[in-house]
C-alpha positions as CSV (number, residue, x, y, z in Angstrom):
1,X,-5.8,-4.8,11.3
2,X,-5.4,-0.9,10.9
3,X,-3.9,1.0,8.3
4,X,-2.6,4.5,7.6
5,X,-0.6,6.3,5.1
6,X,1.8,9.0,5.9
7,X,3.5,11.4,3.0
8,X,7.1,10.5,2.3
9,X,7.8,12.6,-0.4
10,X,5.7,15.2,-1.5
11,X,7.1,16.0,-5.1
12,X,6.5,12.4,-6.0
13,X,3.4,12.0,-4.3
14,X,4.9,9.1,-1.8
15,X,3.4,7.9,0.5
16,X,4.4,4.8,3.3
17,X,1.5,2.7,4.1
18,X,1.5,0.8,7.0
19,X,-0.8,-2.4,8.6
20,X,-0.7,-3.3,12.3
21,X,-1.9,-6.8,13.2
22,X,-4.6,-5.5,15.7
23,X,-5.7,-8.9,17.0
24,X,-4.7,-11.7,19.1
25,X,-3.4,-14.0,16.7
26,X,-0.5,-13.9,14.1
27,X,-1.4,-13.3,10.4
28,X,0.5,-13.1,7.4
29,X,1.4,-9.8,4.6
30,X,2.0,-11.3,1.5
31,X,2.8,-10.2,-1.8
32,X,1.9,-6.4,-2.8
33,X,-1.2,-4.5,-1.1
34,X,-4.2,-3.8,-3.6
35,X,-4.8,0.1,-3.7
36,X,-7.4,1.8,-5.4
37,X,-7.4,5.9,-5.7
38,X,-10.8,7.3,-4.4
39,X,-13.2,7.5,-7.1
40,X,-10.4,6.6,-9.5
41,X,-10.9,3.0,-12.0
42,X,-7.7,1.0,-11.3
43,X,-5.1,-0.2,-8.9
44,X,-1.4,1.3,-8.6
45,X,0.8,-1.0,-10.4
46,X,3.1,-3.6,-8.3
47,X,6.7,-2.3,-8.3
48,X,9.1,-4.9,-7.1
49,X,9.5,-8.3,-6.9
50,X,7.5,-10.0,-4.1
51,X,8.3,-13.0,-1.5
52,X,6.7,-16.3,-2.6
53,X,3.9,-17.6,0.3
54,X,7.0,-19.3,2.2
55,X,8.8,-16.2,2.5
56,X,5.7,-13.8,3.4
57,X,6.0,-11.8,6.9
58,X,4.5,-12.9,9.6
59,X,2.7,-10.0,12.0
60,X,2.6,-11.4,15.8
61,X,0.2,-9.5,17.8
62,X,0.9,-5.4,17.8
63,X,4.2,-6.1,14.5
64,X,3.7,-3.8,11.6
65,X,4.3,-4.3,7.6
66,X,5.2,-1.5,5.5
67,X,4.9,-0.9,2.0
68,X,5.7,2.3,-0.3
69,X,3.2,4.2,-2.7
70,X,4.2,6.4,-5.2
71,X,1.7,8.2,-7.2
72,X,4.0,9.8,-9.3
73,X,5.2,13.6,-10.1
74,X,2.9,15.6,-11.8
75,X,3.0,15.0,-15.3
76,X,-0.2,17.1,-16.1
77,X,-2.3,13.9,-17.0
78,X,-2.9,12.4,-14.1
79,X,-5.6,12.9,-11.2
80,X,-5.9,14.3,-7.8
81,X,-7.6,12.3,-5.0
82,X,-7.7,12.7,-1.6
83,X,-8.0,9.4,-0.1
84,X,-7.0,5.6,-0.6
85,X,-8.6,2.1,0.0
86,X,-6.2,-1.3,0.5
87,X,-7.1,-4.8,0.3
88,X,-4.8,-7.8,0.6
89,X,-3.3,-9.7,-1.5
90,X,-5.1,-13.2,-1.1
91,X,-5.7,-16.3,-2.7
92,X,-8.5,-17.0,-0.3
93,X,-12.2,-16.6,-1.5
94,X,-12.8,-14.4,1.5
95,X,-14.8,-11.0,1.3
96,X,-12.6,-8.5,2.2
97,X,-13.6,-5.2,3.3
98,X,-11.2,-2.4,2.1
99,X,-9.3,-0.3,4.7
100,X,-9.1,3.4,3.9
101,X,-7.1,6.3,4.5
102,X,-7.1,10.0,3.9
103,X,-4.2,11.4,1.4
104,X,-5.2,14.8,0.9
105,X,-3.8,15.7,-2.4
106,X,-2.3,12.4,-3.8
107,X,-1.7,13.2,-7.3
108,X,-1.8,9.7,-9.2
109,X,-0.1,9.4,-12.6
110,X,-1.6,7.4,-15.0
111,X,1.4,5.9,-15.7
112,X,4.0,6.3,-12.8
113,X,2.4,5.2,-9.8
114,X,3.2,2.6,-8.2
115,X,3.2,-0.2,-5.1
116,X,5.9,-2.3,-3.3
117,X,5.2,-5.2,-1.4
118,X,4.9,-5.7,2.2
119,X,8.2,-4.8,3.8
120,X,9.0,-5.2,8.0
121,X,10.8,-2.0,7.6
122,X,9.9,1.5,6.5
123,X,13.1,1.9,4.8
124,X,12.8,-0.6,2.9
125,X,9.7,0.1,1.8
126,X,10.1,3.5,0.6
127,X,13.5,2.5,-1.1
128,X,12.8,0.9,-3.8
Protein backbone atom coordinates (compact mmCIF):
# COMPACT_ATOMS: atom_id res chain seq x y z
CA UNK A 1 0.00 0.00 0.00
CA UNK A 2 1.29 3.70 -0.55
CA UNK A 3 -0.12 6.77 0.52
CA UNK A 4 0.19 10.43 -0.18
CA UNK A 5 -1.63 13.57 0.59
CA UNK A 6 -1.88 16.48 -1.79
CA UNK A 7 -3.30 20.14 -0.63
CA UNK A 8 -6.80 20.76 -1.89
CA UNK A 9 -7.52 23.81 -0.40
CA UNK A 10 -5.19 25.81 1.26
CA UNK A 11 -7.42 28.27 3.40
CA UNK A 12 -9.02 25.28 4.97
CA UNK A 13 -6.00 23.30 5.32
CA UNK A 14 -7.46 20.36 2.84
CA UNK A 15 -5.88 17.98 2.03
CA UNK A 16 -6.91 14.51 -0.42
CA UNK A 17 -5.31 11.45 0.88
CA UNK A 18 -4.91 8.75 -1.31
CA UNK A 19 -3.93 4.65 -0.89
CA UNK A 20 -2.86 2.54 -3.85
CA UNK A 21 -3.19 -1.20 -3.45
CA UNK A 22 0.58 -1.88 -4.25
CA UNK A 23 0.40 -5.68 -4.24
CA UNK A 24 -0.75 -8.63 -6.06
CA UNK A 25 -3.91 -9.33 -4.37
CA UNK A 26 -7.22 -7.33 -3.80
CA UNK A 27 -7.76 -5.73 -0.35
CA UNK A 28 -10.44 -3.80 1.07
CA UNK A 29 -10.78 0.36 2.36
CA UNK A 30 -13.30 0.34 4.84
CA UNK A 31 -14.78 2.86 6.99
CA UNK A 32 -12.68 6.24 7.78
CA UNK A 33 -8.69 6.30 7.73
CA UNK A 34 -7.11 6.86 11.24
CA UNK A 35 -4.90 10.14 11.07
CA UNK A 36 -2.77 11.37 13.66
CA UNK A 37 -0.99 15.03 13.27
CA UNK A 38 2.81 14.73 13.80
CA UNK A 39 3.64 15.14 17.26
CA UNK A 40 0.02 16.19 17.91
CA UNK A 41 -2.26 13.76 20.83
CA UNK A 42 -5.42 12.72 18.80
CA UNK A 43 -6.95 11.68 15.62
CA UNK A 44 -9.03 13.99 13.18
CA UNK A 45 -12.59 13.34 13.81
CA UNK A 46 -14.69 11.06 11.20
CA UNK A 47 -16.93 13.38 9.07
CA UNK A 48 -19.40 11.40 7.16
CA UNK A 49 -21.29 8.51 7.32
CA UNK A 50 -19.29 5.29 6.29
CA UNK A 51 -20.18 1.96 4.21
CA UNK A 52 -20.96 -0.98 6.50
CA UNK A 53 -18.13 -4.11 5.84
CA UNK A 54 -20.50 -5.27 2.82
CA UNK A 55 -20.36 -2.12 1.16
CA UNK A 56 -16.46 -1.31 1.65
CA UNK A 57 -14.27 -0.80 -1.72
CA UNK A 58 -12.56 -3.19 -2.96
CA UNK A 59 -8.75 -2.12 -4.44
CA UNK A 60 -7.74 -4.84 -7.29
CA UNK A 61 -4.14 -4.60 -7.98
CA UNK A 62 -2.77 -0.84 -8.91
CA UNK A 63 -7.10 0.88 -7.91
CA UNK A 64 -6.84 3.74 -5.55
CA UNK A 65 -9.21 4.90 -2.52
CA UNK A 66 -9.52 8.52 -1.65
CA UNK A 67 -10.52 10.16 1.31
CA UNK A 68 -10.59 14.04 2.27
CA UNK A 69 -8.75 15.83 5.31
CA UNK A 70 -9.61 19.04 6.50
CA UNK A 71 -7.70 20.50 9.28
CA UNK A 72 -9.66 23.43 9.50
CA UNK A 73 -9.13 27.39 8.95
CA UNK A 74 -7.15 29.12 11.27
CA UNK A 75 -9.00 29.92 14.19
CA UNK A 76 -5.83 30.99 16.26
CA UNK A 77 -6.07 27.90 18.64
CA UNK A 78 -5.05 25.27 16.81
CA UNK A 79 -1.47 23.74 15.75
CA UNK A 80 0.84 23.63 12.87
CA UNK A 81 2.44 20.31 11.77
CA UNK A 82 4.11 19.39 8.97
CA UNK A 83 3.42 15.84 8.44
CA UNK A 84 0.66 13.02 8.90
CA UNK A 85 0.56 9.26 9.72
CA UNK A 86 -2.63 6.88 8.58
CA UNK A 87 -3.63 3.55 9.78
CA UNK A 88 -6.72 1.66 8.72
CA UNK A 89 -9.66 1.15 9.96
CA UNK A 90 -9.72 -2.62 11.11
CA UNK A 91 -11.32 -4.86 13.23
CA UNK A 92 -8.46 -7.29 12.88
CA UNK A 93 -5.88 -7.66 15.84
CA UNK A 94 -3.11 -7.03 13.34
CA UNK A 95 -0.08 -4.64 14.06
CA UNK A 96 -0.28 -2.05 11.68
CA UNK A 97 2.51 0.14 10.87
CA UNK A 98 1.39 3.71 10.06
CA UNK A 99 2.01 5.21 6.64
CA UNK A 100 3.23 8.75 6.59
CA UNK A 101 3.28 11.72 4.58
CA UNK A 102 4.66 15.18 4.51
CA UNK A 103 1.97 18.25 4.81
CA UNK A 104 4.16 21.09 5.18
CA UNK A 105 2.06 23.53 7.02
CA UNK A 106 -1.20 21.71 7.89
CA UNK A 107 -2.75 23.85 10.35
CA UNK A 108 -5.13 21.49 12.57
CA UNK A 109 -7.97 22.99 14.52
CA UNK A 110 -8.77 21.61 17.57
CA UNK A 111 -12.10 21.52 16.77
CA UNK A 112 -12.67 21.66 12.94
CA UNK A 113 -10.73 19.08 11.51
CA UNK A 114 -11.86 16.46 10.15
CA UNK A 115 -11.86 12.91 7.99
CA UNK A 116 -14.11 11.26 5.35
CA UNK A 117 -14.15 7.75 4.57
CA UNK A 118 -12.59 5.88 1.85
CA UNK A 119 -14.10 7.16 -1.34
CA UNK A 120 -13.17 5.55 -5.20
CA UNK A 121 -13.22 9.00 -6.37
CA UNK A 122 -11.44 12.25 -5.49
CA UNK A 123 -14.36 14.21 -5.90
CA UNK A 124 -16.13 12.67 -3.80
CA UNK A 125 -13.85 12.60 -1.31
CA UNK A 126 -13.11 16.19 -1.05
CA UNK A 127 -16.94 17.01 -1.28
CA UNK A 128 -18.26 16.42 1.60
Amino acid sequence: MTFTATLAEPTTSSYLLKITNKGTKACRALGHPIVTFGDLDGQATERGAAPGIEDALRLEPGQSAYAGLMGGANDGKGKTVNSIALTMSTESDLKQTPLKASTPGLYVSPAKNSVTAWMNNAEDALSL
